[in-house]
NUVEXKOL-445483 format. One line per 4 residues: number of its first residue (from 1); for each residue x, y, z of N, C-alpha, C. Coordinates in pm, whole numbers. Layout:
BEGIN
NUM = X Y Z X Y Z X Y Z ~ ...
This chain:
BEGIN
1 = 7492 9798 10750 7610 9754 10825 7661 9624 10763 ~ 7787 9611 10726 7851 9531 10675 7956 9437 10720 ~ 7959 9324 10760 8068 9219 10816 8154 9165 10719 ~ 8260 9106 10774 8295 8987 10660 8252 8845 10733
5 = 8301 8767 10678 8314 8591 10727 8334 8598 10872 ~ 8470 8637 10890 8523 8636 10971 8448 8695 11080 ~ 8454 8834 11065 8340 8899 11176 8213 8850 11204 ~ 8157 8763 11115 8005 8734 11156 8005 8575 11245
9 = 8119 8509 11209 8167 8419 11332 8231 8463 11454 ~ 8270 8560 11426 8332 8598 11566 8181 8650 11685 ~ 8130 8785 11611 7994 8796 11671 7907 8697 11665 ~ 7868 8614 11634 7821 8478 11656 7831 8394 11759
13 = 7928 8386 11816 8051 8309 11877 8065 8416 12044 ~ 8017 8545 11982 8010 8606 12124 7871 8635 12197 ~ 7826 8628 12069 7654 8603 12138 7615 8504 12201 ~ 7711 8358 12188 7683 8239 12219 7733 8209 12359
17 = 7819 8326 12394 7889 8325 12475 7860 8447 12569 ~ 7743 8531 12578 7748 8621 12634 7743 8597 12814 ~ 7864 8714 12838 7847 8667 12977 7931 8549 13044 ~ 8012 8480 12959 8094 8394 12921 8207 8378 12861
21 = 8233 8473 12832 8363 8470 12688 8497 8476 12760 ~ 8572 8349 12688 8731 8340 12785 8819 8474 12695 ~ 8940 8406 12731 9057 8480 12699 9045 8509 12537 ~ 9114 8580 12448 9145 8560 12298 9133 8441 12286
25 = 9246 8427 12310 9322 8269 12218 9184 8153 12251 ~ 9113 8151 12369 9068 8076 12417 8915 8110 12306 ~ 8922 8212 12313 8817 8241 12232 8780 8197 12087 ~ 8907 8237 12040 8930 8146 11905 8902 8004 11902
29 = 8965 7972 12013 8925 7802 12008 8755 7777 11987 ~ 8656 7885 12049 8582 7857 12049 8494 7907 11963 ~ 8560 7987 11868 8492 8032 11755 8520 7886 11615 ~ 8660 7813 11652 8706 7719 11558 8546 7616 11574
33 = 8562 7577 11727 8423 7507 11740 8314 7538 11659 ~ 8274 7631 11676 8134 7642 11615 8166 7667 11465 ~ 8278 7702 11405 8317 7750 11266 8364 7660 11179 ~ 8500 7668 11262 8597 7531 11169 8703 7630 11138
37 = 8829 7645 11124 8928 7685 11058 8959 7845 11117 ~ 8941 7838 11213 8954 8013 11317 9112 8036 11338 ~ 9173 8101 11339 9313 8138 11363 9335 8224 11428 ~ 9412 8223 11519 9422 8323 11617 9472 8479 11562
41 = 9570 8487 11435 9594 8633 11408 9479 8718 11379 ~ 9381 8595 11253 9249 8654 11205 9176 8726 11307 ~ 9165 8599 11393 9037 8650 11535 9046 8740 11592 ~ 9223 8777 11610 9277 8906 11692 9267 9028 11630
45 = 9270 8983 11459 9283 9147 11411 9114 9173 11378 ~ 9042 9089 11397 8919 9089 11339 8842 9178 11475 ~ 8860 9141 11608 8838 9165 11695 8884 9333 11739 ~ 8981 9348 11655 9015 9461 11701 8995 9608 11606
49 = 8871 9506 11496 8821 9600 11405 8727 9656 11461 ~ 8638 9535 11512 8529 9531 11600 8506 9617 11681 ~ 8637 9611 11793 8633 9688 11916 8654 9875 11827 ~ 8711 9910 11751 8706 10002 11676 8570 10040 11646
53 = 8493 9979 11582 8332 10043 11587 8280 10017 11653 ~ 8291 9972 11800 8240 9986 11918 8133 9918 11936 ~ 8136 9801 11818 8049 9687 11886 8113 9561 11959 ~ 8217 9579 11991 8325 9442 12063 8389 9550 12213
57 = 8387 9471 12343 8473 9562 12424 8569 9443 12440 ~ 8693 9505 12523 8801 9413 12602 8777 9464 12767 ~ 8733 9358 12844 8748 9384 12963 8891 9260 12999 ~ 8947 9380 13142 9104 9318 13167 9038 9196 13290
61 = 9154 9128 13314 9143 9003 13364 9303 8927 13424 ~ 9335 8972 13465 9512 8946 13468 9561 8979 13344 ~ 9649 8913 13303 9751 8944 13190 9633 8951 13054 ~ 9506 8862 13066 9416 8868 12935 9346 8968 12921
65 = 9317 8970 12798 9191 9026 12751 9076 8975 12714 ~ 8945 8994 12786 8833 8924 12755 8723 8970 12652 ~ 8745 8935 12543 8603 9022 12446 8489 8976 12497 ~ 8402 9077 12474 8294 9069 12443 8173 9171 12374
69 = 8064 9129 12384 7961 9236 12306 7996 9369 12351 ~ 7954 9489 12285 7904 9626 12375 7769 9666 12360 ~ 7704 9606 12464 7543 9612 12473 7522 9788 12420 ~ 7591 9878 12505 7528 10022 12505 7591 10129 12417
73 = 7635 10036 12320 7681 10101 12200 7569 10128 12083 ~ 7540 10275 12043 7383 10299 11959 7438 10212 11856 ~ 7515 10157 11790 7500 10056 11661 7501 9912 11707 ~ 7464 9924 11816 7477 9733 11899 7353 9694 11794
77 = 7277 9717 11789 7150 9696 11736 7113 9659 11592 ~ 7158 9739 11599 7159 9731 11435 7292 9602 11379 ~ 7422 9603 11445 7471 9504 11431 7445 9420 11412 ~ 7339 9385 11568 7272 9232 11617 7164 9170 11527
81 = 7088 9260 11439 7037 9217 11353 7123 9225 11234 ~ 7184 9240 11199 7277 9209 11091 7349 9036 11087 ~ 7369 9053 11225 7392 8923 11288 7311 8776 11259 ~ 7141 8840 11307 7038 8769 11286 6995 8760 11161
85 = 7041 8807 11067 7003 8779 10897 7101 8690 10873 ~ 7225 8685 10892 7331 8603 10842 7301 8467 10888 ~ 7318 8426 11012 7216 8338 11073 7084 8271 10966 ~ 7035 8363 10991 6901 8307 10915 6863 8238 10815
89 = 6997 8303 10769 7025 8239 10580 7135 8174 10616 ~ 7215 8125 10684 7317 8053 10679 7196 7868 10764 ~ 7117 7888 10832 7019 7765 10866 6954 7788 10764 ~ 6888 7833 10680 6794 7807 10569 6877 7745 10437
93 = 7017 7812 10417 7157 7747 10331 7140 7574 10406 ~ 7148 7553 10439 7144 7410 10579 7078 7364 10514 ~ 6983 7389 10534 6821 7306 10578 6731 7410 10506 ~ 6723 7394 10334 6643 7464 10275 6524 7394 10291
97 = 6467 7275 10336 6323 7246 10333 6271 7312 10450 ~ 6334 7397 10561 6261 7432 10643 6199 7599 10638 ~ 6246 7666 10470 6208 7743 10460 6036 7779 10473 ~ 5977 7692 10354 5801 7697 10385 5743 7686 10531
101 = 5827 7595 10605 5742 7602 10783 5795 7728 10860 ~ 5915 7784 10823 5939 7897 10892 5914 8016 10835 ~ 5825 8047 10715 5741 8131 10637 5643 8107 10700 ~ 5562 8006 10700 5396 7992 10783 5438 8073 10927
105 = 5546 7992 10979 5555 8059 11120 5538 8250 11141 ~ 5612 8287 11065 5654 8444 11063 5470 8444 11026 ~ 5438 8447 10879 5279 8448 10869 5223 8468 10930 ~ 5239 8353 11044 5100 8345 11119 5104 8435 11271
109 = 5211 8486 11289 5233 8609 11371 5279 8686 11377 ~ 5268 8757 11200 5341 8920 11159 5211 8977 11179 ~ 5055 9002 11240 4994 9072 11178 4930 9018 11390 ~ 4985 8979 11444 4941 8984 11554 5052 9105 11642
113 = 4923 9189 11670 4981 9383 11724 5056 9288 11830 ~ 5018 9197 11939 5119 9207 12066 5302 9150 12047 ~ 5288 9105 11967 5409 9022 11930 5516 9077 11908 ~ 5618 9093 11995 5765 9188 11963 5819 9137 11910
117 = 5921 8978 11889 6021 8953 11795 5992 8773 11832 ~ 6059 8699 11743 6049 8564 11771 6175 8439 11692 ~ 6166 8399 11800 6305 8334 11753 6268 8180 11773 ~ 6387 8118 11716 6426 7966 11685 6502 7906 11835
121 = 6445 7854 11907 6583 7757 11996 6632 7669 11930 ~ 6764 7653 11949 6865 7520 11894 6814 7511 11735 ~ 6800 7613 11642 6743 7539 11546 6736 7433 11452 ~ 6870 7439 11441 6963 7289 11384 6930 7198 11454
125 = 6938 7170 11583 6919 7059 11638 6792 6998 11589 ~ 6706 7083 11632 6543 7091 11655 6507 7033 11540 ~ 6543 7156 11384 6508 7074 11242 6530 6948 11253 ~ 6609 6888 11320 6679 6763 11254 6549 6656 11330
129 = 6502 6689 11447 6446 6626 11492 6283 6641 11444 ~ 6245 6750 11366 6132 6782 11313 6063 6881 11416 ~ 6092 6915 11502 6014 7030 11582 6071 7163 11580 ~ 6012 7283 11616 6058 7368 11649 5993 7459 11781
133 = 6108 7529 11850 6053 7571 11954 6122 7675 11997 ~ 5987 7805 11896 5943 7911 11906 5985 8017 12049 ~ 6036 8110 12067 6076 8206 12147 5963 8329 12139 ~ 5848 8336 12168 5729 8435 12123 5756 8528 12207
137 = 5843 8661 12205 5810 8785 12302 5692 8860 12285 ~ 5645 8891 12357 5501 9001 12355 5515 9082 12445 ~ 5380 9205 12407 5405 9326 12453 5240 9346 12547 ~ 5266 9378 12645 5109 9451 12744 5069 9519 12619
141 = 4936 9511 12594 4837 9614 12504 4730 9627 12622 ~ 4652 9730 12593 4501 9788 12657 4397 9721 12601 ~ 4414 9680 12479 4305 9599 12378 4305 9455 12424 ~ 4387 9375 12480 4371 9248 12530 4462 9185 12686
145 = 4425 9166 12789 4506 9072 12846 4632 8988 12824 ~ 4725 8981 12901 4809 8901 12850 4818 8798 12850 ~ 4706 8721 12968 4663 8545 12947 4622 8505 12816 ~ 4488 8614 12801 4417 8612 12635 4532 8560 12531
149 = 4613 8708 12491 4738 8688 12412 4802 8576 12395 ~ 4861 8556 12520 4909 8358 12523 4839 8289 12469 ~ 4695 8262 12515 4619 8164 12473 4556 8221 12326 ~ 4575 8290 12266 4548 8325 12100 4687 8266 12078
153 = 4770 8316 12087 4928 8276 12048 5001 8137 12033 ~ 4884 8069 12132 4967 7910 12166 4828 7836 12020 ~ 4725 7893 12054 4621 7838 11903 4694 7811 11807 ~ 4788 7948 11785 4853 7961 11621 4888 7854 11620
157 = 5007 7805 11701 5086 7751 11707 5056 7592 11714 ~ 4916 7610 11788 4874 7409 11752 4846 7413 11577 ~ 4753 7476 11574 4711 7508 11414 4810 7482 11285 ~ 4959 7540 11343 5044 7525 11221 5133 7396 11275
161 = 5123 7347 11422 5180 7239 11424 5106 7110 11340 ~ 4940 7170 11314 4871 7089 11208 4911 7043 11117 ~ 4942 7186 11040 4980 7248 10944 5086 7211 10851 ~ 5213 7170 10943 5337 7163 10869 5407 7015 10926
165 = 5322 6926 11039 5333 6809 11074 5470 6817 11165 ~ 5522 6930 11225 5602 6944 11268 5552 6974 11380 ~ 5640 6920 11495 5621 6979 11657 5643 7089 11679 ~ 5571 7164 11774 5579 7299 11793 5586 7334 11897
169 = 5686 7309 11987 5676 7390 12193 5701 7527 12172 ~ 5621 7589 12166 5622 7740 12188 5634 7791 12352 ~ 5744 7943 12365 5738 7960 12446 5673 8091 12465 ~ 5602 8135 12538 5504 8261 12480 5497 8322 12610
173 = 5618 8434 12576 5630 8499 12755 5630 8693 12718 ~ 5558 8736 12778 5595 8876 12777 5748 8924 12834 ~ 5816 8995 12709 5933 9096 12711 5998 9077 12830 ~ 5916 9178 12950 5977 9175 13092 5988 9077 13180
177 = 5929 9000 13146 5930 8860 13239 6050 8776 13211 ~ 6085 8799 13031 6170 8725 13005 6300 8796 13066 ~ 6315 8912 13039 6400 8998 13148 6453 8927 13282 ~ 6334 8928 13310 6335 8846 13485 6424 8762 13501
181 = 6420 8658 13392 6492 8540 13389 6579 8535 13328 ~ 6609 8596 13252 6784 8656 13240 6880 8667 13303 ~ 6805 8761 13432 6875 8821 13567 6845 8650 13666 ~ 6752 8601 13664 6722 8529 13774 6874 8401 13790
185 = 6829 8405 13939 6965 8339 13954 6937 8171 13970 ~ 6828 8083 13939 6738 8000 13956 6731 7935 13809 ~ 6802 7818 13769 6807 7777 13647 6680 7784 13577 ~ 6677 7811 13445 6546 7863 13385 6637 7830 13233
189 = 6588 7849 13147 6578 7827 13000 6617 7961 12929 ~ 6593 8043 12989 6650 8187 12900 6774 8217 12899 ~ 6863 8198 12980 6975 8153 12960 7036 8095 12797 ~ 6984 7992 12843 7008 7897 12672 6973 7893 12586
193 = 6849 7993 12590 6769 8031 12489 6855 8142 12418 ~ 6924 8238 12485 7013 8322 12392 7115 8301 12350 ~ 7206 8190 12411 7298 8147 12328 7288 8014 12212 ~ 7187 7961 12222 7128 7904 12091 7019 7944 11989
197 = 7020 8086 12006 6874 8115 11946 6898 8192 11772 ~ 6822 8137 11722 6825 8248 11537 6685 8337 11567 ~ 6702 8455 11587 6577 8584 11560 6524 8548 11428 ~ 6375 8520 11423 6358 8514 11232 6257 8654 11228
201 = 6211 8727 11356 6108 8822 11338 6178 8915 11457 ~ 6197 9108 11376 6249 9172 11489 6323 9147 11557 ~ 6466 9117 11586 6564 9087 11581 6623 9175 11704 ~ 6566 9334 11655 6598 9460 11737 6552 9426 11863
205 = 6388 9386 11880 6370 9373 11924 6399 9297 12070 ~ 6462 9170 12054 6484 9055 12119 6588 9119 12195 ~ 6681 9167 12088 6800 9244 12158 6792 9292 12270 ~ 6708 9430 12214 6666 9580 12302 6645 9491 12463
209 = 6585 9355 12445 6544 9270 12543 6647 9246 12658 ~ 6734 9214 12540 6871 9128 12625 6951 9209 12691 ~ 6949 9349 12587 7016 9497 12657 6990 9518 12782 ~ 6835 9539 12778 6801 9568 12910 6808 9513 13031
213 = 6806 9340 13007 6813 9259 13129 6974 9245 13179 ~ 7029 9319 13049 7195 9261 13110 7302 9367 13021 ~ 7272 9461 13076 7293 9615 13010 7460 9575 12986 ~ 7515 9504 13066 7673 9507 13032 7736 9339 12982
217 = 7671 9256 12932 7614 9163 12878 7718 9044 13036 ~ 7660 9095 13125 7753 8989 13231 7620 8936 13323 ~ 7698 8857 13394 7628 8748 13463 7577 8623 13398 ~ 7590 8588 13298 7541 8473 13258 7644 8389 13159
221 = 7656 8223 13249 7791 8141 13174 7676 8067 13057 ~ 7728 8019 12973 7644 7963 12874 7610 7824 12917 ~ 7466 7734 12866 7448 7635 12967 7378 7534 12869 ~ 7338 7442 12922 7314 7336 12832 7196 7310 12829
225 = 7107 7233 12743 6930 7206 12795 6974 7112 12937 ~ 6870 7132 12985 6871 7020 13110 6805 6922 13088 ~ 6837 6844 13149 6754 6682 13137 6690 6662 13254 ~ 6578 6737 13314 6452 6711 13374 6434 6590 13455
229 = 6390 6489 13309 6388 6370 13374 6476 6280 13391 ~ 6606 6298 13398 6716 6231 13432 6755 6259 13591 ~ 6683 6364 13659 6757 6444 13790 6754 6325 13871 ~ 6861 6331 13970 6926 6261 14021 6792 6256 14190
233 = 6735 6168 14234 6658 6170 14323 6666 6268 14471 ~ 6826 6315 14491 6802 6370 14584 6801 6560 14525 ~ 6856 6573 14411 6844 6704 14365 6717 6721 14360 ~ 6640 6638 14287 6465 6716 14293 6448 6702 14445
237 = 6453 6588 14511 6403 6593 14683 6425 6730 14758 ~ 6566 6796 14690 6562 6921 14710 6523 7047 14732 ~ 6503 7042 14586 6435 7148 14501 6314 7104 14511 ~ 6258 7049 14546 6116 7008 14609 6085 7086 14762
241 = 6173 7071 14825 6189 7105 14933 6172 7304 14926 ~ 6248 7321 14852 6308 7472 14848 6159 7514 14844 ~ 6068 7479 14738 5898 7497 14684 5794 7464 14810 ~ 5839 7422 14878 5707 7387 14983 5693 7279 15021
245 = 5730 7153 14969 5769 7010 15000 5856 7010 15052 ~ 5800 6901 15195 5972 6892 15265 5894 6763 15327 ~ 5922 6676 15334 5881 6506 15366 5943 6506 15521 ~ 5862 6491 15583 5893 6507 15777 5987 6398 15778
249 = 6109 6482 15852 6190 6358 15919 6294 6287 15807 ~ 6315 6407 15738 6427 6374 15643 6518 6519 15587 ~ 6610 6542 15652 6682 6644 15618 6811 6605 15478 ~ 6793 6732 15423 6857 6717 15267 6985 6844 15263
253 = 7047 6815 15205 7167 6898 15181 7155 6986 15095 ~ 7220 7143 15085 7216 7167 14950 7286 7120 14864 ~ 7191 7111 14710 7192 7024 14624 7160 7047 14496 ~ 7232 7093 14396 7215 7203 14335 7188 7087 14190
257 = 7152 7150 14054 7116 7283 14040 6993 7329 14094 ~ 7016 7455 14089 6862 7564 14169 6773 7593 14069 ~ 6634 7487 14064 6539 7534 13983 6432 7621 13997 ~ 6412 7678 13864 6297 7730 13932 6168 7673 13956
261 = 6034 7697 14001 5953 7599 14087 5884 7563 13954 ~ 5871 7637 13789 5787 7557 13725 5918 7442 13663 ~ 6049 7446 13641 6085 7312 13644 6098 7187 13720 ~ 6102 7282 13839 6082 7142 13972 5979 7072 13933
265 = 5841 7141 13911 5684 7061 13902 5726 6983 13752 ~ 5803 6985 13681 5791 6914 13522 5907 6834 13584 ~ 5997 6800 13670 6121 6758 13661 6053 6621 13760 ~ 5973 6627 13883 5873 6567 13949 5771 6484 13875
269 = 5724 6530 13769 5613 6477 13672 5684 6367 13578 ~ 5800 6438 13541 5893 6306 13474 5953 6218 13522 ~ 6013 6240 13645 5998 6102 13744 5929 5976 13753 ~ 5755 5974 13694 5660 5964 13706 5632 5813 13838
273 = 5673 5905 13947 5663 5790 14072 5538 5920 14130 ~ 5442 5826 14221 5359 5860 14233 5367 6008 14366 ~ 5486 5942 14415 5497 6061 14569 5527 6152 14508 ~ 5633 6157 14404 5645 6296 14322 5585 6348 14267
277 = 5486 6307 14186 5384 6342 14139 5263 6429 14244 ~ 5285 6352 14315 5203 6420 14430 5239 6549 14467 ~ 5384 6558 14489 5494 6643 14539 5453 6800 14483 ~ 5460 6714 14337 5439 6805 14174 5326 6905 14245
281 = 5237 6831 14285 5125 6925 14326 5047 6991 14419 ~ 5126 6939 14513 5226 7086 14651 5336 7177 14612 ~ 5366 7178 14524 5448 7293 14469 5363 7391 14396 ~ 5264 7282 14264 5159 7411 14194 5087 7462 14315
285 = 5036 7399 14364 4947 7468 14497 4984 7589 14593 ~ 5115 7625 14544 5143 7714 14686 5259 7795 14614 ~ 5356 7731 14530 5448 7830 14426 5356 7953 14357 ~ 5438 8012 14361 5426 8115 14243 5508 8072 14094
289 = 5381 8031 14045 5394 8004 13924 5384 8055 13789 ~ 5484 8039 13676 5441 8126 13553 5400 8028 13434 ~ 5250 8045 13463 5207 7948 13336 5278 7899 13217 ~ 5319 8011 13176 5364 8025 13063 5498 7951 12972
293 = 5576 7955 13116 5729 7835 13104 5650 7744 13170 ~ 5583 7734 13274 5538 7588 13275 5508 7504 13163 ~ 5432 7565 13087 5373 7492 12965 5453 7444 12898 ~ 5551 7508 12853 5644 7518 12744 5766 7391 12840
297 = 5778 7471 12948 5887 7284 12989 5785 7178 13010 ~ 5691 7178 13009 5596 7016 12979 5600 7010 12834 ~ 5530 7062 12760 5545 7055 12655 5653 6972 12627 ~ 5755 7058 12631 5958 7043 12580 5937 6902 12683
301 = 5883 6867 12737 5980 6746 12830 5857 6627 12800 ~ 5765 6651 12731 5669 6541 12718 5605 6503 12846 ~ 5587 6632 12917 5475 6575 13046 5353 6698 13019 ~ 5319 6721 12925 5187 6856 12924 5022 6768 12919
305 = 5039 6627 12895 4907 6563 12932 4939 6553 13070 ~ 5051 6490 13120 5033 6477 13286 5040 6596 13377 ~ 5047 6703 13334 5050 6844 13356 4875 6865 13404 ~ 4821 6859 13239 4726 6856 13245 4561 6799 13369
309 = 4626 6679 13341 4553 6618 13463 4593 6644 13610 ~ 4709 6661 13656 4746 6703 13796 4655 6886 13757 ~ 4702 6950 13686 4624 7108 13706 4443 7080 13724 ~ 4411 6977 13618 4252 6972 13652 4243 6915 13819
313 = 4297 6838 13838 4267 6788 14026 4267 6908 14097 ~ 4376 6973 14090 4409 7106 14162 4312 7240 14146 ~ 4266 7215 14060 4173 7322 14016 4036 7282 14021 ~ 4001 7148 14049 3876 7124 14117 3871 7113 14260
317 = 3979 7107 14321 3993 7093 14472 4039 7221 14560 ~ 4123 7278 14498 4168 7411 14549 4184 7519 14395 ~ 4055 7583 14387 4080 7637 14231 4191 7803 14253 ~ 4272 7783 14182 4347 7902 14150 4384 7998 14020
321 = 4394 8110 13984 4401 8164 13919 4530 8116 13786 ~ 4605 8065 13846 4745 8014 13768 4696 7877 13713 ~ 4646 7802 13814 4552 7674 13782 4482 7678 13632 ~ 4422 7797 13610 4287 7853 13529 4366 7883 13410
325 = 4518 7948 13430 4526 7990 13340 4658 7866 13244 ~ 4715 7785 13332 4776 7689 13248 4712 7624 13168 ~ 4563 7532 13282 4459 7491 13196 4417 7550 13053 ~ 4433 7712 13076 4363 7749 12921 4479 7748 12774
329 = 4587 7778 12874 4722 7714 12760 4726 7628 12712 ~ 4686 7509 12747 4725 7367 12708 4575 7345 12636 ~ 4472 7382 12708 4376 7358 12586 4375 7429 12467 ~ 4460 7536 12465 4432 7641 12330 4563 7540 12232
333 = 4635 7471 12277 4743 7382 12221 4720 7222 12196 ~ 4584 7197 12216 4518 7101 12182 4619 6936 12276 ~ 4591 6978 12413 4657 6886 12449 4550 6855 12572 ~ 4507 6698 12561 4396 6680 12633 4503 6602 12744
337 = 4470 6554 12897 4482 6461 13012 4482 6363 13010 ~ 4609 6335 13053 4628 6170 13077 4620 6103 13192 ~ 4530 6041 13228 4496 5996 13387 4579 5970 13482 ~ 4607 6011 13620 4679 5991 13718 4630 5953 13839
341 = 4625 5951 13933 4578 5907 14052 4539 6027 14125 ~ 4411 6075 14184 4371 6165 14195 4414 6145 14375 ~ 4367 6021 14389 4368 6020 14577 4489 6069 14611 ~ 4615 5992 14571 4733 6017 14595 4800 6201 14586
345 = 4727 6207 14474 4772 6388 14466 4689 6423 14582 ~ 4551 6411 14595 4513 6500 14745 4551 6465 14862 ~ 4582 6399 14883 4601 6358 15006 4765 6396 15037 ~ 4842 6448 14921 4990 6473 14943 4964 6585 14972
349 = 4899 6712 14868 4859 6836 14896 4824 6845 15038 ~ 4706 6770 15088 4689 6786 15220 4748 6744 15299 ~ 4831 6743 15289 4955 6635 15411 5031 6733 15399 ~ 5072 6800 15304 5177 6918 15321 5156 7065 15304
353 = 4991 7089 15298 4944 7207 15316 4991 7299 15188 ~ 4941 7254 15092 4914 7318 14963 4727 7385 14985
């Protein structure tokens, strides 16, 4: 399958936008953004090559027309990795020194059976800052657990963060889960993970992913990283609240954005005031939690030692299965505990019935 220039910014530009995409004209503008030099006749006739092989639709909207992908078109796929090679080599054109660390990377998990496809967040950004952070999909096997898997998976990943002196927040979530959060209506990271992401492994794969969670590529506006520890005191008091914390004798408004409960516990931890912290751990105590983005937003937010030590309190005082299994994430990622106040966390837990 073959693009030109033009077409591989335009699909670019709609992937970035899935779930999002304005009018034409508006569109162009936002293909100029990410491109440089977009013109509205090009974009229009380019678009309407597109919609011709039935990887571009127009849904109506008043007087506009709105492009976007066609998820359930049999050559979507094959497109989308066509997509993801151009990409690939257009950041490696960039930033040719980051070819050897993103060779080790592929390396060190082409020959692991659970691993469906794996991608780059923000990668430009990220290079510039020296880290990268890994998108690991995996698959249920009969031959291993999927805690196991994680915790083999997050090893690699300290190992070559050894390796190549580069930071490494890996996010290491099975296929359907990531699904979950596609659809979920509860700010989460997968979101932004597909409109900033380069596929460097299976490509199809990631797709087949995105197909499924959002078969008609709608519901989702494109969004920004969040800043955690910047939240404004009464939004976490909130979203604290929503999790199982609610401080007697103080009623709160809704107060958005709506996190989900493993960013509340990292958004609490970066605060680093002690009631929140506490807070942090009446939420692990009683949320339903997914290790797995937990890790990865401590990690990403620089609280996975204070992670660490609030999960060991919690897991010597009230031991839980999620407890057991973050703990084994963060040790397979070589990240030891940074001391906190143990009284203060129990005594919050027990005050609010974690």
């Amino acid at each position: 399958m073959e693009f030109s220039g033009t077409e591989f910014q335009i699909l670019d530009t709609l992937a970035r936008q899935t779930g999002g995409s304005p009018s034409i004209r508006s569109f162009t503008e936002k293909v100029d953004h990410y491109h440089g030099k977009a013109h509205y006749a090009n974009v229009h006739k380019a678009l309407q090559g597109l919609a011709e092989e039935g990887i571009v639709t127009f849904r109506a909207s008043g007087r506009s027309k709105i492009p976007g992908l066609r998820f359930q078109n049999p050559g979507f796929l094959d497109a989308m990795a066509t997509l993801e090679l151009w990409r690939k080599r257009t950041l490696l054109k960039e930033r040719p020194n980051a070819s050897e660390p993103l060779k080790r990377l592929e390396s060190s998990l082409a020959e692991k059976g659970s691993v469906l496809s794996v991608c780059l967040t923000e990668p430009d950004r990220n290079l510039r800052l020296r880290r990268l952070e890994p998108l690991i999909l995996i698959q249920d096997t009969n031959s291993q657990p999927v805690p196991s898997q994680e915790a083999d998976l997050a090893e690699e990943m300290a190992e070559l963060q050894s390796a190549t002196s580069l930071r490494i927040d890996p996010w290491i979530v099975p296929a359907q889960r990531f699904e979950n959060y596609l659809r979920a209506r509860q700010a989460n990271p997968a979101p932004r993970i597909l409109h900033t992401e380069t596929c460097l492994w299976h490509p199809q794969a990631f797709w087949r992913t995105v197909a499924t969670a959002l078969p008609h590529g709608e519901g989702l506006a494109p969004q920004t990283r969040s800043r955690l520890a910047s939240m404004e005191e009464s939004a976490l008091a909130w979203n604290l609240t929503r999790w199982g914390y609610e401080e007697r004798g103080r009623e709160l408004d809704d107060h958005g954005p709506r996190l989900c409960p493993e960013a509340t516990v990292i958004a609490a931890l970066a605060a680093n005031v002690p009631r929140w912290t506490g807070a942090a751990g009446v939420v692990l105590a009683k949320a339903n939690i997914d290790p797995t983005l937990l890790v990865y937003l401590a990690k990403s937010e620089d609280q996975a030692a204070r992670l660490a030590a609030l999960a060991e309190i919690l897991q010597r005082h009230q031991p839980r299965p999620i407890l057991e299994h973050t703990l084994t994430l963060l040790d397979a990622l070589k990240i030891g505990a940074e001391p906190i106040e143990q009284g203060m966390v129990m005594e919050t837990v027990e005050l609010y019935g974690g």
